[in-house]
C-alpha positions as CSV (number, residue, x, y, z in Angstrom):
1,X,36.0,155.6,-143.9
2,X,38.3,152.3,-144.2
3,X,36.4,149.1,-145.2
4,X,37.2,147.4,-141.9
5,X,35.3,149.9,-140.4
6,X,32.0,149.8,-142.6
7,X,32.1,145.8,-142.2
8,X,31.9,146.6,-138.5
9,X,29.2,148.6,-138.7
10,X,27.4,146.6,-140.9
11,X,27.7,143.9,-138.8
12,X,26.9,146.1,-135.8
13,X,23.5,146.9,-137.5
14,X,23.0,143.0,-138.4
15,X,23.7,142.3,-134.9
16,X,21.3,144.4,-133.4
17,X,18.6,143.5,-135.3
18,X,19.4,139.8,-135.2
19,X,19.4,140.7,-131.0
20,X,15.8,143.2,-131.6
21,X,14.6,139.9,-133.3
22,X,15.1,137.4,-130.7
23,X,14.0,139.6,-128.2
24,X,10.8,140.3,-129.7
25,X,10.2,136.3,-129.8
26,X,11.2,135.9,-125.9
27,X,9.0,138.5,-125.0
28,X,5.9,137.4,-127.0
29,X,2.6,137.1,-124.8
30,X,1.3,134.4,-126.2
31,X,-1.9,133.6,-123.6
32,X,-5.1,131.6,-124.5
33,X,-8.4,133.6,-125.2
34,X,-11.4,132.4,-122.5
35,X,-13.8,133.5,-124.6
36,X,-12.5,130.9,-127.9
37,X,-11.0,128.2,-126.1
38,X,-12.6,125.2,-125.0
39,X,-12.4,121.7,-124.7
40,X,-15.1,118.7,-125.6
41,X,-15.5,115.5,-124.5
42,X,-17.5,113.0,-125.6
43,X,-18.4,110.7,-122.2
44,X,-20.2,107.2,-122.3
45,X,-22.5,106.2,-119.4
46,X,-23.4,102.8,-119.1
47,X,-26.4,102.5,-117.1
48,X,-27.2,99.9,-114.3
49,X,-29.2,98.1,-117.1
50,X,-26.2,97.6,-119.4
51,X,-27.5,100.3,-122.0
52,X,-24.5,102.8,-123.6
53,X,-25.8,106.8,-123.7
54,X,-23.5,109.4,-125.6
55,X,-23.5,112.4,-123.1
56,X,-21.0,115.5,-124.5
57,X,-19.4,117.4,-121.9
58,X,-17.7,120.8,-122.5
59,X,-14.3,122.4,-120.9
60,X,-14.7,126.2,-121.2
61,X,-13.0,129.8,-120.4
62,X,-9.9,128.0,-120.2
63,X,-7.2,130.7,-119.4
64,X,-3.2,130.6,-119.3
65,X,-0.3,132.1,-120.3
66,X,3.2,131.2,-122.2
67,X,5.8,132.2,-120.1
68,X,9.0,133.7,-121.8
69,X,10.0,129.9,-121.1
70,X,7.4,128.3,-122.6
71,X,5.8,127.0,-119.9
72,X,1.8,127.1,-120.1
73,X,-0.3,126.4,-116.9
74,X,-3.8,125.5,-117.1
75,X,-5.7,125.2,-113.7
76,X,-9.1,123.7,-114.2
77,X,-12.1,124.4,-112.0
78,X,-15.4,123.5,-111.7
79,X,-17.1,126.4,-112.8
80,X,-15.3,126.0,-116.5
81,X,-17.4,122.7,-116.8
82,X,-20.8,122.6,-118.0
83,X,-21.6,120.0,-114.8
84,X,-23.1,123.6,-112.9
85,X,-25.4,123.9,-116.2
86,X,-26.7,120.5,-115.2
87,X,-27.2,120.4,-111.5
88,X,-28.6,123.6,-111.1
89,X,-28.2,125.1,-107.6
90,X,-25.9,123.7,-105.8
91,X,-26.4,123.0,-101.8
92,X,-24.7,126.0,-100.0
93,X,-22.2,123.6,-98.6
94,X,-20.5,122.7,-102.4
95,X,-20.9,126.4,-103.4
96,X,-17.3,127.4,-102.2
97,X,-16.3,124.5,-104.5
98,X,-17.1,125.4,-107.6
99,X,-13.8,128.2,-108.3
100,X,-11.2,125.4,-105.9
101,X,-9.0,124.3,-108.4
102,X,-9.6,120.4,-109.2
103,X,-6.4,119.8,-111.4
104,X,-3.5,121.6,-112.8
105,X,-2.2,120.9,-116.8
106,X,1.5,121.8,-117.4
107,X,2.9,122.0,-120.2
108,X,5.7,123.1,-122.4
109,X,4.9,125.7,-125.9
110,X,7.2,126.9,-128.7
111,X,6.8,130.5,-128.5
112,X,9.8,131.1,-131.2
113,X,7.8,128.3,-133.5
114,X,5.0,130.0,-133.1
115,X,5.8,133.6,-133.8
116,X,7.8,132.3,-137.1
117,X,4.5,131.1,-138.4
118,X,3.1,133.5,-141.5
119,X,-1.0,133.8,-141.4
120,X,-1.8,130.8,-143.0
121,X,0.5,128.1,-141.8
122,X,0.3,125.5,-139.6
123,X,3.1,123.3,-137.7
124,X,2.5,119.9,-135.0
125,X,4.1,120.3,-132.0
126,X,3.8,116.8,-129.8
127,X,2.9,118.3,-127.0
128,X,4.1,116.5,-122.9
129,X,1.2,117.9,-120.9
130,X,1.7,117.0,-117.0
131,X,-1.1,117.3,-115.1
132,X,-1.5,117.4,-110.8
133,X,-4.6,116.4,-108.9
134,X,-4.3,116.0,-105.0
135,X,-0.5,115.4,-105.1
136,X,-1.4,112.8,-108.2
137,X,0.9,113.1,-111.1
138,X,0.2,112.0,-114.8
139,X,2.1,112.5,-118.0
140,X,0.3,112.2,-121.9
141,X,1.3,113.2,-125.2
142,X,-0.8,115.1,-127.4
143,X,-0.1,115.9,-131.0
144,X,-1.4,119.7,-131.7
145,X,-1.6,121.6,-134.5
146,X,-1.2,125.3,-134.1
147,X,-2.5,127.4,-137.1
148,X,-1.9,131.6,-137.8
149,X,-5.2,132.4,-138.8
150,X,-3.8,136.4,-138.0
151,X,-1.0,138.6,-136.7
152,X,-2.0,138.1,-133.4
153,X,-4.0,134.8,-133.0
154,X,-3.2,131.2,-133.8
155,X,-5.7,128.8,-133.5
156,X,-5.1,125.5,-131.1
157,X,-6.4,121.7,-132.5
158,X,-5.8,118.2,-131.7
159,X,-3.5,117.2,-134.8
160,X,-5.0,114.1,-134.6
161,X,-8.0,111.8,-132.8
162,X,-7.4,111.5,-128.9
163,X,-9.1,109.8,-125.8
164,X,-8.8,109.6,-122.5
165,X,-8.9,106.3,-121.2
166,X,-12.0,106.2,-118.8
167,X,-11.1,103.4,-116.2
168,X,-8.0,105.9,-115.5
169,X,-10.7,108.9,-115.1
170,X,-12.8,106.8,-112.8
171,X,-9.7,106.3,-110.9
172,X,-9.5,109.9,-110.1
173,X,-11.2,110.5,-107.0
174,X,-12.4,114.6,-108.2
175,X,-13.3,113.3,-111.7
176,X,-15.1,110.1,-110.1
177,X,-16.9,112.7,-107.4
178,X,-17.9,115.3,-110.6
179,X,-19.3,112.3,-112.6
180,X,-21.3,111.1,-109.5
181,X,-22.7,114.2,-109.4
182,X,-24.2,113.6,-112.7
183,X,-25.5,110.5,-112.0
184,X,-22.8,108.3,-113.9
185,X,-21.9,105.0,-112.4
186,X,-19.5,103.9,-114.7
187,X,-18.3,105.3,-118.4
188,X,-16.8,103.6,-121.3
189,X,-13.3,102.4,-121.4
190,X,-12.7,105.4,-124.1
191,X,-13.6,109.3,-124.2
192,X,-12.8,111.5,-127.0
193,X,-11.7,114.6,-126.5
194,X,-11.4,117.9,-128.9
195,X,-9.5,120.3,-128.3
196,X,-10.2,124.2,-130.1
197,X,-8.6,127.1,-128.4
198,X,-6.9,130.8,-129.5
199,X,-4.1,131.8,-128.4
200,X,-3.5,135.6,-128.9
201,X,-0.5,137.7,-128.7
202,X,-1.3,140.9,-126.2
């Protein structure tokens, strides 16, 4: 055999496992775990009297996956909030409510950053989530930190402290109708948020 023809091969072999490689990252499927991932916020009502009361509110079974793209949806209903937990029954008439869709996040993952992370390391990603509510669009950055705590599960964090700003929240009228709900008039101009999720590879 000439040594032209083992380079080719050998560059064959390199090829095809460069191409198996890449492959194997496109096709990941990376989706978040409902039963780890959740979100917190930290909500204050200002009452008619002026006082400030630290209520904390809870996100839960949030469920999406990464497409080969990267593109993560997130559609947020009522019954992933703990509101239900607080209001009891609702009247028969809201009931039909509580799996409608109130807002969609969007946003866009690196699944090839991801899967090139070793258990134990961690990279920031600023994250451009876009979110849709009634044909209302909004756009925010958020700094995450994703973290290989296993072969197949990285762990999801604010990199950094974040908050919403409440007068824009109170402009929303689903968010505005959820927080009536609970009896909150008005909220302070900022609400922390923290976010802990899992993303696992199935």
């Amino acid at each position: 055999m000439s040594s032209k023809t083992i380079i080719r091969r050998v560059m064959g072999i390199g090829l095809a496992a460069g191409l198996t490689a890449f492959c194997g990252l496109a096709q990941a499927a990376w989706q978040l775990d409902p039963n780890q991932s959740r979100v917190t916020a930290t909500v204050t009502e200002i009452t008619s009297g002026g006082e400030s009361i630290t209520h904390e509110h809870a996100l839960r079974r949030m469920e999406g996956q990464i497409s080969a793209d990267g593109t993560l949806k997130l559609p947020i209903r009522l019954n992933q909030t703990d509101v239900l937990d607080r209001l009891g029954d609702l009247p028969p008439w809201m009931s039909s409510l509580t799996n409608t869709t109130l807002v969609t996040v969007v946003t866009q993952l690196p699944p090839e950053r991801i899967n090139s992370l070793k258990v134990g390391q961690s990279t920031v990603e600023i994250l451009t989530l876009r979110t849709d509510s009634n044909g209302e669009q909004r756009q925010e950055k958020l700094p995450v930190r994703f973290t290989r705590e296993s072969d197949d599960a990285v762990r999801v964090r604010n990199a950094e402290p974040v908050s919403l700003d409440g007068k824009e929240l109170m402009k929303n009228q689903n968010v505005r109708s959820i927080l009536s709900l609970m009896g909150y008039q008005q909220i302070g101009d900022e609400v922390p948020v923290e976010l802990n999720a899992v993303l696992v590879d199935r």
